[in-house]
VMD Tcl script that builds the backbone (N, CA, C; Angstrom):
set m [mol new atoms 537]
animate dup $m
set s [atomselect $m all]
$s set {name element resname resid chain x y z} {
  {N N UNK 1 A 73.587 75.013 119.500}
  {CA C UNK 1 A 72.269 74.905 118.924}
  {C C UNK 1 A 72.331 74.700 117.410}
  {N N UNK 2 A 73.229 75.546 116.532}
  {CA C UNK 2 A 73.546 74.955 115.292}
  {C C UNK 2 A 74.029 73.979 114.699}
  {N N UNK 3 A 74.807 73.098 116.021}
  {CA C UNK 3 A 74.922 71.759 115.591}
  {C C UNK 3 A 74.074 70.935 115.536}
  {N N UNK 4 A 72.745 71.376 116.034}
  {CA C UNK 4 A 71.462 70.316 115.932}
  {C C UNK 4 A 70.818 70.981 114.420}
  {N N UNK 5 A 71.339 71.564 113.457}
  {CA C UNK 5 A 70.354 72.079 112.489}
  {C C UNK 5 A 70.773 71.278 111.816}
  {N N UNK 6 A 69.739 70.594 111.018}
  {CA C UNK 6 A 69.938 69.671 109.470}
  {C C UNK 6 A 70.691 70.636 108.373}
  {N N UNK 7 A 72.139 69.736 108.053}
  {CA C UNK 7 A 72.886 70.280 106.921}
  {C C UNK 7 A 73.669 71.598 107.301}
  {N N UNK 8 A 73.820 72.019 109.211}
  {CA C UNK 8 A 74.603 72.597 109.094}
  {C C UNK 8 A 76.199 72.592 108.910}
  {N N UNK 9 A 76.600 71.528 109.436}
  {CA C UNK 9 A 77.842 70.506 108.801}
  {C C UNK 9 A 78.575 71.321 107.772}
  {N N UNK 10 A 78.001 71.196 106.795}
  {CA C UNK 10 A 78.135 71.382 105.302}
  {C C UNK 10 A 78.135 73.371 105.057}
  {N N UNK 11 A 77.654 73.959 106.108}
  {CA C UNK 11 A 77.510 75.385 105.958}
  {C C UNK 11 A 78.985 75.828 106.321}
  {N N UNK 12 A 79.275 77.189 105.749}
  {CA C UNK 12 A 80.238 78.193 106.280}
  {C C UNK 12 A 79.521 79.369 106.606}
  {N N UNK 13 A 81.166 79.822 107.805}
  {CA C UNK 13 A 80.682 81.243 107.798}
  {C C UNK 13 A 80.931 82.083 106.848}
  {N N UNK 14 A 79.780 83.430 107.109}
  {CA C UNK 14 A 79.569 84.184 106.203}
  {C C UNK 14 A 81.080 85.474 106.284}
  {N N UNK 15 A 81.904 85.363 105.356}
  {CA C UNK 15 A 82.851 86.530 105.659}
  {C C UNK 15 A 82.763 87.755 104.908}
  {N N UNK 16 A 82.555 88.746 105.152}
  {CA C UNK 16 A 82.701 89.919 104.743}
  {C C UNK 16 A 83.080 90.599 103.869}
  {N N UNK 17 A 83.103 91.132 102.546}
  {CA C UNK 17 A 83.902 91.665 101.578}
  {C C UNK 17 A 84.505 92.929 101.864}
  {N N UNK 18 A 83.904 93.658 102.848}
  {CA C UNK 18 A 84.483 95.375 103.438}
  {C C UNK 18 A 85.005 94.526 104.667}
  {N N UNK 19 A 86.060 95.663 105.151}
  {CA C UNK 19 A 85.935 95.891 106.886}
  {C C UNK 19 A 85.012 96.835 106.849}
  {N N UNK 20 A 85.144 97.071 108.455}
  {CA C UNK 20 A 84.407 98.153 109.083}
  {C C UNK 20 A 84.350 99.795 108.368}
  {N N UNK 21 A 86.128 99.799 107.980}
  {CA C UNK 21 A 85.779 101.413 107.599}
  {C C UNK 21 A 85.511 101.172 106.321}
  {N N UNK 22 A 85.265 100.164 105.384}
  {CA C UNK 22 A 84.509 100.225 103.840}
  {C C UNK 22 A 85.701 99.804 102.923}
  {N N UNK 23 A 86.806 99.200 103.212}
  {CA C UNK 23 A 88.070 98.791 102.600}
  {C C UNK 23 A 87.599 97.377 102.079}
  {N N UNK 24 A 88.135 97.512 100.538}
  {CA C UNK 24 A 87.923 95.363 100.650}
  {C C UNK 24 A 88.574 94.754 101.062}
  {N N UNK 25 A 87.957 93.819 101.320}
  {CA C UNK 25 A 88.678 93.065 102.427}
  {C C UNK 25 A 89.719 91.790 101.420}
  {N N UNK 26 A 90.952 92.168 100.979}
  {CA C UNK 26 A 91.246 91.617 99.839}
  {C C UNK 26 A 93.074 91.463 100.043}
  {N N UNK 27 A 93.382 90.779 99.405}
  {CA C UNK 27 A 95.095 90.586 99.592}
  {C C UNK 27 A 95.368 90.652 97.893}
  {N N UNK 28 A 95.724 91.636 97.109}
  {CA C UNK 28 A 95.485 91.647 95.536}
  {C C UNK 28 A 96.952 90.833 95.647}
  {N N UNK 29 A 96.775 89.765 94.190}
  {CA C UNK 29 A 97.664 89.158 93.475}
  {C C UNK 29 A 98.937 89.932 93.481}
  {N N UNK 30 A 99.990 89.349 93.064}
  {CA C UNK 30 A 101.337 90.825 92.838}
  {C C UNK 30 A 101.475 91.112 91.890}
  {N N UNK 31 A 101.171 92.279 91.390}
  {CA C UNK 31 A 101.256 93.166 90.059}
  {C C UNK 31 A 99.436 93.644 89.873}
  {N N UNK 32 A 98.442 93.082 90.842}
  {CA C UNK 32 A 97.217 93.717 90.445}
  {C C UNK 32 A 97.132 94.645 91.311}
  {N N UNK 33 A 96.819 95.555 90.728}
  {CA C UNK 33 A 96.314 96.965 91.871}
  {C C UNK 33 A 94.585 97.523 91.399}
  {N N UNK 34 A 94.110 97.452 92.329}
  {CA C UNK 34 A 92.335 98.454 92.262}
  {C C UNK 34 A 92.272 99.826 93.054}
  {N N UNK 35 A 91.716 100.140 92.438}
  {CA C UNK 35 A 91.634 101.581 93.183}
  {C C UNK 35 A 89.966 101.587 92.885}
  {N N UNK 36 A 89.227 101.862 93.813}
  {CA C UNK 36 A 87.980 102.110 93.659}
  {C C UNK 36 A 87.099 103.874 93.179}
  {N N UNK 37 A 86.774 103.893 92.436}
  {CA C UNK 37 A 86.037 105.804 92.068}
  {C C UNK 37 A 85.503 106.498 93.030}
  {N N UNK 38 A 85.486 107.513 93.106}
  {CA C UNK 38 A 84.440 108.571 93.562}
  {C C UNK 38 A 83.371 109.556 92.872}
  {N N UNK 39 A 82.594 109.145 92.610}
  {CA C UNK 39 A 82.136 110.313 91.632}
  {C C UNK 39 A 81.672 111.604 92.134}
  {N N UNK 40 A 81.704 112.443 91.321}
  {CA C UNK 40 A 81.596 113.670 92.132}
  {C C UNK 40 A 80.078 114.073 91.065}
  {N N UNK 41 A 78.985 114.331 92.204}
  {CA C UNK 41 A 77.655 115.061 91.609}
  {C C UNK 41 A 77.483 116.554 91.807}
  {N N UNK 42 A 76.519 116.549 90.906}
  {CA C UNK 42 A 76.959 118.520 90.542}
  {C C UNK 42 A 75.371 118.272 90.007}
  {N N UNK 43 A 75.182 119.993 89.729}
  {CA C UNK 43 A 73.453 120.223 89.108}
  {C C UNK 43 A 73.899 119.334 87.771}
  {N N UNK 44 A 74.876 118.836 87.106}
  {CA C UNK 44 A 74.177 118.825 85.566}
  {C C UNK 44 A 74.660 117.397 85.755}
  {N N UNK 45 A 74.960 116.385 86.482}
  {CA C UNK 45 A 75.001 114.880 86.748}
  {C C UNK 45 A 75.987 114.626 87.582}
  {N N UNK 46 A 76.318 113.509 87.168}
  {CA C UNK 46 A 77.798 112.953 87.604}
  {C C UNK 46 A 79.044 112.897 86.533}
  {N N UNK 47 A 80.276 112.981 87.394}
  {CA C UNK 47 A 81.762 112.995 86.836}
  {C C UNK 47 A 82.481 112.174 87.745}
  {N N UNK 48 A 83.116 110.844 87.180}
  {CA C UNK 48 A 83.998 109.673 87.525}
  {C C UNK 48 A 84.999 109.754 86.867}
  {N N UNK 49 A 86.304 110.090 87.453}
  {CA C UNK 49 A 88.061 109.886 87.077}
  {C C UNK 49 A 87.944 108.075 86.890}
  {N N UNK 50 A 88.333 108.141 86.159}
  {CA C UNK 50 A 88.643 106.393 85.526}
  {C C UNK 50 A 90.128 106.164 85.360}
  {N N UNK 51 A 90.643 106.872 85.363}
  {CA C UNK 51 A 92.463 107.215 85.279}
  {C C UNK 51 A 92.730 108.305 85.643}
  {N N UNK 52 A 94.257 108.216 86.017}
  {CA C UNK 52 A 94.857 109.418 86.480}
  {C C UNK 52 A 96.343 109.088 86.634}
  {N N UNK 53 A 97.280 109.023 86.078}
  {CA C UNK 53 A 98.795 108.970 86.220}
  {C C UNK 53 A 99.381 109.397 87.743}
  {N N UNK 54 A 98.526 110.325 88.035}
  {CA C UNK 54 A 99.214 110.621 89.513}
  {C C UNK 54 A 98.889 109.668 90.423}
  {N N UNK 55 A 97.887 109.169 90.383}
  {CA C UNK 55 A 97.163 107.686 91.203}
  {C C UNK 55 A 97.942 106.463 91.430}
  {N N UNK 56 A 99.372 106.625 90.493}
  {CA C UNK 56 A 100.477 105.918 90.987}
  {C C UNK 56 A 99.775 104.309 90.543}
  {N N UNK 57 A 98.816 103.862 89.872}
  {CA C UNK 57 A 98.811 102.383 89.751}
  {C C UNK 57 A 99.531 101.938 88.624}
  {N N UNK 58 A 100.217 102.105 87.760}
  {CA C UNK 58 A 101.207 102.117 86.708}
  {C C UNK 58 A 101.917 103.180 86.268}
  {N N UNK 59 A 102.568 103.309 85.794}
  {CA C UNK 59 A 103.457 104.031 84.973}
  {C C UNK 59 A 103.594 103.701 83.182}
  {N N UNK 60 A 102.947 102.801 82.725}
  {CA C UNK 60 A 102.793 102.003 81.731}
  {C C UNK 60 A 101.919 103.061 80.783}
  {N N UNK 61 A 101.952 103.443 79.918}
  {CA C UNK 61 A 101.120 104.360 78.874}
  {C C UNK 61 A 99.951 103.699 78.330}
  {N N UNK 62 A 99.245 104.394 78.244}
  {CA C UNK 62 A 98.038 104.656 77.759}
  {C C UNK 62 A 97.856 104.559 76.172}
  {N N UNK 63 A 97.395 103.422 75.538}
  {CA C UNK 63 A 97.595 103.925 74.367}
  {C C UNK 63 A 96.553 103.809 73.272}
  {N N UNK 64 A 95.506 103.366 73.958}
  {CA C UNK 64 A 94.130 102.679 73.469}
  {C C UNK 64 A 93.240 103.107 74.046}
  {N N UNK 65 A 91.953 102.856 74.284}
  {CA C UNK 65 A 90.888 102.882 74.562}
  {C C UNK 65 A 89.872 101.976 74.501}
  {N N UNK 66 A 89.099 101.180 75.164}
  {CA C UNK 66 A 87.791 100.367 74.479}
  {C C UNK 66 A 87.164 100.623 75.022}
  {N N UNK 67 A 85.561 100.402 74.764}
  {CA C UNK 67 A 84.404 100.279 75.814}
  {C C UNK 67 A 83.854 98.740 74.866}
  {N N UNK 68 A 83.870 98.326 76.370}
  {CA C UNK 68 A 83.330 96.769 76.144}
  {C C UNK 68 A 82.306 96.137 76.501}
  {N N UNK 69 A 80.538 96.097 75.996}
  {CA C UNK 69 A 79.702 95.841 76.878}
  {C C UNK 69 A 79.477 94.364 77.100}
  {N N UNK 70 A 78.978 93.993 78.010}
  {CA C UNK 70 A 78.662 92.639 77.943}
  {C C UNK 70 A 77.185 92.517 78.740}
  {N N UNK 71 A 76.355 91.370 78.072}
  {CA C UNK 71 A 74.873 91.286 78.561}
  {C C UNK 71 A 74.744 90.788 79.380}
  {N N UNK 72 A 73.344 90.604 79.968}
  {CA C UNK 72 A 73.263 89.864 81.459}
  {C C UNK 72 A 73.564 88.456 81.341}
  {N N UNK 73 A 74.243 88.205 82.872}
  {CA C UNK 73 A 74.563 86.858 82.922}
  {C C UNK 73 A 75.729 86.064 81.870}
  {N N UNK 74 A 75.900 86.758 80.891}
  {CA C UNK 74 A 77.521 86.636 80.360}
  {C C UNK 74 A 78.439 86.361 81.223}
  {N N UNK 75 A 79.579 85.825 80.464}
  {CA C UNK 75 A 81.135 85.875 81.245}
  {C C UNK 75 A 81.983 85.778 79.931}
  {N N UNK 76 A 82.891 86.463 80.077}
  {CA C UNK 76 A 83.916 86.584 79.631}
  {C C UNK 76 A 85.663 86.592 79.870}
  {N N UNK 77 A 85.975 84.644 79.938}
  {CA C UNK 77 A 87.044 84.683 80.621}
  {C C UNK 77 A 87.356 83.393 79.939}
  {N N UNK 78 A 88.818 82.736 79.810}
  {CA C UNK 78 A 89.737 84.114 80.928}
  {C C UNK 78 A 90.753 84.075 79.514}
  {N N UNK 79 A 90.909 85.661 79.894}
  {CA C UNK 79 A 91.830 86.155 78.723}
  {C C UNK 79 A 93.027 86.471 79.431}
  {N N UNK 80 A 94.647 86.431 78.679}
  {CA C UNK 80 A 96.056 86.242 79.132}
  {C C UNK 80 A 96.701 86.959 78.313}
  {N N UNK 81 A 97.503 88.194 79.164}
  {CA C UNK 81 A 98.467 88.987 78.183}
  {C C UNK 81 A 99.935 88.383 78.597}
  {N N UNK 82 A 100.967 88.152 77.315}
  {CA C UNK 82 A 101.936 88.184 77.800}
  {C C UNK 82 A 103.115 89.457 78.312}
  {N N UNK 83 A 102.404 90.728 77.350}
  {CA C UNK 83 A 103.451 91.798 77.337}
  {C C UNK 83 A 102.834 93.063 77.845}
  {N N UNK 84 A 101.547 92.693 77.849}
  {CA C UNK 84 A 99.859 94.003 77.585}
  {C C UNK 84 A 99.951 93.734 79.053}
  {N N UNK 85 A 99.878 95.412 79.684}
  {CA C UNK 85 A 99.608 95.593 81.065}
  {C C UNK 85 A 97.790 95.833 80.759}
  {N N UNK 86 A 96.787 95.492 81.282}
  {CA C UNK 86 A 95.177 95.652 81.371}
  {C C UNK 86 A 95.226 96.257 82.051}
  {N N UNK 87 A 94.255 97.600 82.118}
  {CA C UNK 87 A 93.686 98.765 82.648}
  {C C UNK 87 A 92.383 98.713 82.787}
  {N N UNK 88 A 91.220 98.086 83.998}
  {CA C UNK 88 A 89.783 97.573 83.708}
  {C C UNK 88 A 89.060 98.425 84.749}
  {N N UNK 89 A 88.192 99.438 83.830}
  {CA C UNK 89 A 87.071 100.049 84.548}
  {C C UNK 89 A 86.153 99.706 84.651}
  {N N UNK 90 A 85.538 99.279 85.599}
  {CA C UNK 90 A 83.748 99.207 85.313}
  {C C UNK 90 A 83.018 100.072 85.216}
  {N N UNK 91 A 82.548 100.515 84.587}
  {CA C UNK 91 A 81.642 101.615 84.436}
  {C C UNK 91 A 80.129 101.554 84.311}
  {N N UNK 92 A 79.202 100.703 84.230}
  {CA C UNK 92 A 78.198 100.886 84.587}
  {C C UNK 92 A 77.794 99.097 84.527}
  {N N UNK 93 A 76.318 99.038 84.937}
  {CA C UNK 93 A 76.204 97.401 85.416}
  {C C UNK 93 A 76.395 96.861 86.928}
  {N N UNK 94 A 76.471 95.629 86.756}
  {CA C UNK 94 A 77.093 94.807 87.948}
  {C C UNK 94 A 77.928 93.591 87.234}
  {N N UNK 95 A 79.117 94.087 87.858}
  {CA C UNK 95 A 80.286 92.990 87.282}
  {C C UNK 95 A 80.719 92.392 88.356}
  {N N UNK 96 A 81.279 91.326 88.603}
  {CA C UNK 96 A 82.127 90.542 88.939}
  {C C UNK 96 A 83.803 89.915 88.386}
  {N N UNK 97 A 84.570 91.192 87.982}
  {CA C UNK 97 A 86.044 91.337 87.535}
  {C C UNK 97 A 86.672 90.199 88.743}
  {N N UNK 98 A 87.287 89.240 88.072}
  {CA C UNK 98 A 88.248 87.945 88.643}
  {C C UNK 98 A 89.616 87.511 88.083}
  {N N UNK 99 A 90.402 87.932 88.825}
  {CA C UNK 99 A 92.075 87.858 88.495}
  {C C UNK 99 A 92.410 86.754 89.023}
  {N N UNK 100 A 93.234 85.642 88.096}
  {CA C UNK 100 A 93.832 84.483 88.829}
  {C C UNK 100 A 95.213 84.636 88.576}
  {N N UNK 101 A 96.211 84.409 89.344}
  {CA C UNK 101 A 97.559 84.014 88.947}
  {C C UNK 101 A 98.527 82.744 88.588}
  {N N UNK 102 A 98.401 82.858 87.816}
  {CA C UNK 102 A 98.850 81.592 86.866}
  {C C UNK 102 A 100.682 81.374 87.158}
  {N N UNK 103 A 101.073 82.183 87.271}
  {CA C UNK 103 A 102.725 82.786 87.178}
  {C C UNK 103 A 103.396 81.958 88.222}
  {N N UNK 104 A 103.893 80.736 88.021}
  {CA C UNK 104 A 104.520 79.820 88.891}
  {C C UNK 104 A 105.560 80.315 89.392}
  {N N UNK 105 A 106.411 81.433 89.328}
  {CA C UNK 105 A 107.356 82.064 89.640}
  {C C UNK 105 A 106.553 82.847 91.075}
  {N N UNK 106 A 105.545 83.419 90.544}
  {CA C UNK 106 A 105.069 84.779 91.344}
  {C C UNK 106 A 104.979 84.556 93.314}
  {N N UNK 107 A 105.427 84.840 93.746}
  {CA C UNK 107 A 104.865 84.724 95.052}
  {C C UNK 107 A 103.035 84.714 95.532}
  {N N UNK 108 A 102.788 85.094 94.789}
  {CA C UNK 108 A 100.464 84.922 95.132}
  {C C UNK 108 A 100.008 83.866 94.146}
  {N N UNK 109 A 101.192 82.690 93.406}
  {CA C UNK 109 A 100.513 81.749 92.347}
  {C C UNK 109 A 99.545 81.105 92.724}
  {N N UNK 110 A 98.197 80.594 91.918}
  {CA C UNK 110 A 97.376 80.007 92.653}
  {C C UNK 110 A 95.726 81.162 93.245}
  {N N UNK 111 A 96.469 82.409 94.090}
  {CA C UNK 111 A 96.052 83.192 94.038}
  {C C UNK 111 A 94.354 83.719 93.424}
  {N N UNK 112 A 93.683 83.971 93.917}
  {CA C UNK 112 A 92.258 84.406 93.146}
  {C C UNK 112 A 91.993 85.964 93.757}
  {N N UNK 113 A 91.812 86.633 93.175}
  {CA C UNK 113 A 91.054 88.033 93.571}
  {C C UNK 113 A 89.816 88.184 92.544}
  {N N UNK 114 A 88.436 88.305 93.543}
  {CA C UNK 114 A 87.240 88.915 92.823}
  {C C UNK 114 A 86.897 90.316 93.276}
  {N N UNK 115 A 86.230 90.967 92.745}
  {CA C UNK 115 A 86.220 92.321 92.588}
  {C C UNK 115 A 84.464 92.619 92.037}
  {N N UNK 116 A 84.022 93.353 92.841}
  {CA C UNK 116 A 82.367 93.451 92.439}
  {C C UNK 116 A 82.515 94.818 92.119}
  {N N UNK 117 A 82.103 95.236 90.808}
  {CA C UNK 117 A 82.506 96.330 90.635}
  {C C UNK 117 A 81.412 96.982 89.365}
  {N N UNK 118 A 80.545 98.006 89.486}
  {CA C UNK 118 A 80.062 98.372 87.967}
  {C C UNK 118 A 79.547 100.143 88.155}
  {N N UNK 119 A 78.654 100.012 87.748}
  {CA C UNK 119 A 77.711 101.459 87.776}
  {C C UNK 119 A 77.448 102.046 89.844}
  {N N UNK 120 A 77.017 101.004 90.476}
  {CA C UNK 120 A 77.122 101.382 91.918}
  {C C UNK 120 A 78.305 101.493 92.938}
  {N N UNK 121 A 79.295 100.748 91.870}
  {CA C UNK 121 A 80.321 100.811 92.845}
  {C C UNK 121 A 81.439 100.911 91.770}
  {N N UNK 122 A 81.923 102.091 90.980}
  {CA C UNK 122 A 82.400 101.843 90.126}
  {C C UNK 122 A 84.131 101.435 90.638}
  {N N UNK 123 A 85.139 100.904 89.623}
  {CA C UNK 123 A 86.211 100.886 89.880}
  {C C UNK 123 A 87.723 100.257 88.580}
  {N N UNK 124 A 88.404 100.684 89.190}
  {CA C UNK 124 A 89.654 100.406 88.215}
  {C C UNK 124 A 90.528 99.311 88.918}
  {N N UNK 125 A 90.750 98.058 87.753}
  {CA C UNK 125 A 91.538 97.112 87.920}
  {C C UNK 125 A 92.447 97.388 87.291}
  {N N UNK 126 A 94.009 97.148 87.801}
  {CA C UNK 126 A 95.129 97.148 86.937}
  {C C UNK 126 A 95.649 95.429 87.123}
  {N N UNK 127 A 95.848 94.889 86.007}
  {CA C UNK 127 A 96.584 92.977 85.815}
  {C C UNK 127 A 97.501 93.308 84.723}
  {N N UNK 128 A 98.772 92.787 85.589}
  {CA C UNK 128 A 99.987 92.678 85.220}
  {C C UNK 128 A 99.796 91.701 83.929}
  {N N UNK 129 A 100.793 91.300 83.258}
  {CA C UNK 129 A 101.141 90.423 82.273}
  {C C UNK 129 A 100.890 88.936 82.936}
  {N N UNK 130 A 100.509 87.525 82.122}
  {CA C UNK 130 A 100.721 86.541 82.697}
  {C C UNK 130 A 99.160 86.333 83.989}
  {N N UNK 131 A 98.433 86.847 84.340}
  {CA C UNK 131 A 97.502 87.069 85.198}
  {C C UNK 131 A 96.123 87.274 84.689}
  {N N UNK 132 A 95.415 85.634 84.769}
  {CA C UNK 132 A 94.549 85.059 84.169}
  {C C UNK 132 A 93.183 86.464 84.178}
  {N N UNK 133 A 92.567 86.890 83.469}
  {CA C UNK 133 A 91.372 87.301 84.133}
  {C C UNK 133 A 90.093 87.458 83.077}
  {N N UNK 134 A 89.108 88.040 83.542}
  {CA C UNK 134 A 87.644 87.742 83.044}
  {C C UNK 134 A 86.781 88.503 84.174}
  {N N UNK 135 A 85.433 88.439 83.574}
  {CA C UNK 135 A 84.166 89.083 84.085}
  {C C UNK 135 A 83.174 88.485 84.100}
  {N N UNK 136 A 82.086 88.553 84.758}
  {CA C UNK 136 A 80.623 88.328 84.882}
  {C C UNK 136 A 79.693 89.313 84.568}
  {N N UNK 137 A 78.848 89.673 83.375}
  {CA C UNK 137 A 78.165 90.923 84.240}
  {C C UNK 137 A 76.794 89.851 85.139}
  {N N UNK 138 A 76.982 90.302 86.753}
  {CA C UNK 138 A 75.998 89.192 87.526}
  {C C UNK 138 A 74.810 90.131 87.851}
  {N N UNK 139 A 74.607 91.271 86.582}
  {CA C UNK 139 A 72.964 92.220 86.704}
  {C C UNK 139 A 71.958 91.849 85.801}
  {N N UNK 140 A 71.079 92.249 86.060}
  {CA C UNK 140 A 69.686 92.318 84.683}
  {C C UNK 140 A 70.333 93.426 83.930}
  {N N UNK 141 A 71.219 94.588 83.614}
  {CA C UNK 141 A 71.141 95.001 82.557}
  {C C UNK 141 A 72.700 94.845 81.488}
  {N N UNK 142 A 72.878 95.284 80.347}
  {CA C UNK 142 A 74.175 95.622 79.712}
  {C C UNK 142 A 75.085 96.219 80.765}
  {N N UNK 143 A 76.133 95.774 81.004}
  {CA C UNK 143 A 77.038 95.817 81.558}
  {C C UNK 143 A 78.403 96.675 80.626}
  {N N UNK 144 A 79.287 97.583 81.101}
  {CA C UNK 144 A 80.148 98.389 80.708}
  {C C UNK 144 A 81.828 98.641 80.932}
  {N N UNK 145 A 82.682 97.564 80.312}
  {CA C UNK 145 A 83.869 97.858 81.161}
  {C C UNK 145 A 84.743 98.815 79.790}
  {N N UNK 146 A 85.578 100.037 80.561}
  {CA C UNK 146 A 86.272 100.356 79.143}
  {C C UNK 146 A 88.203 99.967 79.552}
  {N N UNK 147 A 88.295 99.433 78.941}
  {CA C UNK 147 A 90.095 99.148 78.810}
  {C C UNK 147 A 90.812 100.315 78.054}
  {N N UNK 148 A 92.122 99.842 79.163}
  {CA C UNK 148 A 93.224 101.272 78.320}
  {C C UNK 148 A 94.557 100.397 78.547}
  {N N UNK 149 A 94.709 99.419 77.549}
  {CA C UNK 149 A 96.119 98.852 77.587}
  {C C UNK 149 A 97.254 99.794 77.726}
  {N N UNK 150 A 98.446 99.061 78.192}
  {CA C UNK 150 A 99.468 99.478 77.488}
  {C C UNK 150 A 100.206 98.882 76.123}
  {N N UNK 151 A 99.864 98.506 75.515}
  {CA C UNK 151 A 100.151 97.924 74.283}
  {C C UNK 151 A 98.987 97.974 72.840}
  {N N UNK 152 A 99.338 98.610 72.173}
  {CA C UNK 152 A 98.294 98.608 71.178}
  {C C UNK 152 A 97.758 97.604 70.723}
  {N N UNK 153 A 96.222 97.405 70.337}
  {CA C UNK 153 A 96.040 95.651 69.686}
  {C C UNK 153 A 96.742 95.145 68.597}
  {N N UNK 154 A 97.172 94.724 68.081}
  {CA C UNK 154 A 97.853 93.826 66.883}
  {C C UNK 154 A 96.753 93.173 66.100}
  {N N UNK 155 A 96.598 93.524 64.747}
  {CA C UNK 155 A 95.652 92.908 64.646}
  {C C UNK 155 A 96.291 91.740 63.670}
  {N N UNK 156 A 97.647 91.744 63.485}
  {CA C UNK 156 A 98.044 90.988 63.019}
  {C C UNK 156 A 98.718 89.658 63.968}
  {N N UNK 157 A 98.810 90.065 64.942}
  {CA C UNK 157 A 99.568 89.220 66.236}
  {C C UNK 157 A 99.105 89.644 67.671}
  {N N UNK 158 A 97.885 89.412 68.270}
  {CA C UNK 158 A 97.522 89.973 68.968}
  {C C UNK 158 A 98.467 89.623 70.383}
  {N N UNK 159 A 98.649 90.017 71.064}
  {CA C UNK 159 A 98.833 89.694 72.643}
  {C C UNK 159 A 98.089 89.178 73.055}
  {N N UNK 160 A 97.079 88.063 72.985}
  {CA C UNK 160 A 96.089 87.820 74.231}
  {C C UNK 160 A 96.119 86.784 73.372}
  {N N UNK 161 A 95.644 85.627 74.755}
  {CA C UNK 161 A 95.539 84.728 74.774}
  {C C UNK 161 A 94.209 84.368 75.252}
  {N N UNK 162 A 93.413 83.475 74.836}
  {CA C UNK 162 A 91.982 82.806 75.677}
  {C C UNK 162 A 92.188 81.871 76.311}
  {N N UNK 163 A 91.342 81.468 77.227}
  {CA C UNK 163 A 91.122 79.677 77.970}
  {C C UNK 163 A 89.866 79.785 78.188}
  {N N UNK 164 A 88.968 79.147 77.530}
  {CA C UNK 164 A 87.418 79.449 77.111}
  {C C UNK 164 A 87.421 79.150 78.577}
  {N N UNK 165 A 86.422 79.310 79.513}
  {CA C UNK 165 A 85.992 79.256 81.190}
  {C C UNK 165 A 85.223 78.493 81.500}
  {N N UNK 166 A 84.742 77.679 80.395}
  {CA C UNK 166 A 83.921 76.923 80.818}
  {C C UNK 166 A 84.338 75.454 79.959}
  {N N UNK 167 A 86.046 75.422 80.159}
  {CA C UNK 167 A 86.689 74.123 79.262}
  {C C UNK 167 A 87.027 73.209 80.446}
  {N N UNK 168 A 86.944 72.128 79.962}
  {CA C UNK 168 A 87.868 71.050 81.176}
  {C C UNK 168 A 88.970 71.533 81.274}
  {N N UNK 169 A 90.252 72.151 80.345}
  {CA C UNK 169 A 91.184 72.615 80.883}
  {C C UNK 169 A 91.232 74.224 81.597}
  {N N UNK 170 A 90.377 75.290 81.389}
  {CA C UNK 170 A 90.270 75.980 82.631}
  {C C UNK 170 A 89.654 75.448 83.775}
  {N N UNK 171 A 89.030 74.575 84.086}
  {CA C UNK 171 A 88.390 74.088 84.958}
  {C C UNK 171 A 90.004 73.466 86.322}
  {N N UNK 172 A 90.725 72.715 84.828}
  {CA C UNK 172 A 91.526 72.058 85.736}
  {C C UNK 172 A 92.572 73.206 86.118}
  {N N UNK 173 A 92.708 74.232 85.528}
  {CA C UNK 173 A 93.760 75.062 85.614}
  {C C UNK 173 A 93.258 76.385 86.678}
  {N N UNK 174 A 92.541 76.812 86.858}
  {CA C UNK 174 A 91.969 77.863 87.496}
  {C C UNK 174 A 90.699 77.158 88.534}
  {N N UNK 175 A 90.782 76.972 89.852}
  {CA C UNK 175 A 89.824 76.907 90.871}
  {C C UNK 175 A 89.199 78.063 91.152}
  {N N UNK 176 A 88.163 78.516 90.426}
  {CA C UNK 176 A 87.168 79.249 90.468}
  {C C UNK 176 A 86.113 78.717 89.918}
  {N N UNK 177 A 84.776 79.541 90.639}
  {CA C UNK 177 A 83.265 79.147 89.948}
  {C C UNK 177 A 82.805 80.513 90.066}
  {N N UNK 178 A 82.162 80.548 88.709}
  {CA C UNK 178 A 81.480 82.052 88.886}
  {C C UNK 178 A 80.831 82.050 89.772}
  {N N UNK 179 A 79.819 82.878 89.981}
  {CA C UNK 179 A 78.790 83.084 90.594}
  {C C UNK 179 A 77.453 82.982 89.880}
}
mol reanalyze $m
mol bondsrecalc $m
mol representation Tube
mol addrep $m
């Protein structure tokens, strides 16, 4: 019967971002790890672990801090460490965190992982060195991610690299479209 619908041709199916028991449904790049929050509510609000060394997603130190907001409908991508392990929380908003792998060596090159992640669903991205990435906030309000490199900023030689996201050469280099 759907082959008689105008322009279904051209449709896909709809696939899932959870399974059943609430897991994403995701194959992470090699060297990205997420771990998603729990917050725990009490009479005087909420409390969200954003790190934890025992959580086993690096071993890499801690040596910074940022909180980074970004406004609605922004993006901010894609930024490239060569030596800087990224530590990315979302913390409040609606983001859309997107890791590409660039790393022609890597076994997942090519590779895309998106990640919906902010104030409702909060969570922690860890991206290895070399592993393209960027954000959306895709809400109506200020959006909140805070970073905890392992490498201090340089402000004389920074580690990071840009590829503005909306250049003909990220275009040709990274097969992604925001949302």
């Amino acid at each position: 019967m759907l082959e008689e619908v105008a322009g279904f041709e051209s449709a896909s199916p709809r696939i899932s971002h959870t399974t059943a028991e609430g897991a994403l449904r995701l194959s992470p790049i090699e060297g990205v790890q997420y771990r998603l929050a729990r917050p725990v509510s009490h009479q005087h609000g909420h409390l969200t672990e954003a790190f934890r060394t025992d959580w086993g997603v690096t071993e890499a130190p801690i040596v910074q801090v940022t909180l980074t907001t970004t406004f609605p409908h922004r993006i901010r991508a894609w930024g490239l460490h060569k030596f800087t392990i990224d530590r990315l929380f979302a913390a409040s908003g609606s983001l859309c965190v997107v890791c590409y792998d660039g790393r022609r060596e890597s076994p997942t090159f090519g590779c895309i992982n998106e990640f919906f992640l902010g104030g409702r669903n909060q969570g922690l991205v860890v991206i290895p060195p070399g592993v393209y990435h960027g954000w959306k906030n895709v809400g109506e309000d200020e959006a909140a991610i805070i970073s905890m490199p392992s490498r201090l900023y340089d402000y004389d030689g920074p580690d990071r690299w840009e590829l503005k996201w909306d250049s003909e050469a990220a275009r040709a280099v990274i097969p992604y479209q925001w949302p």
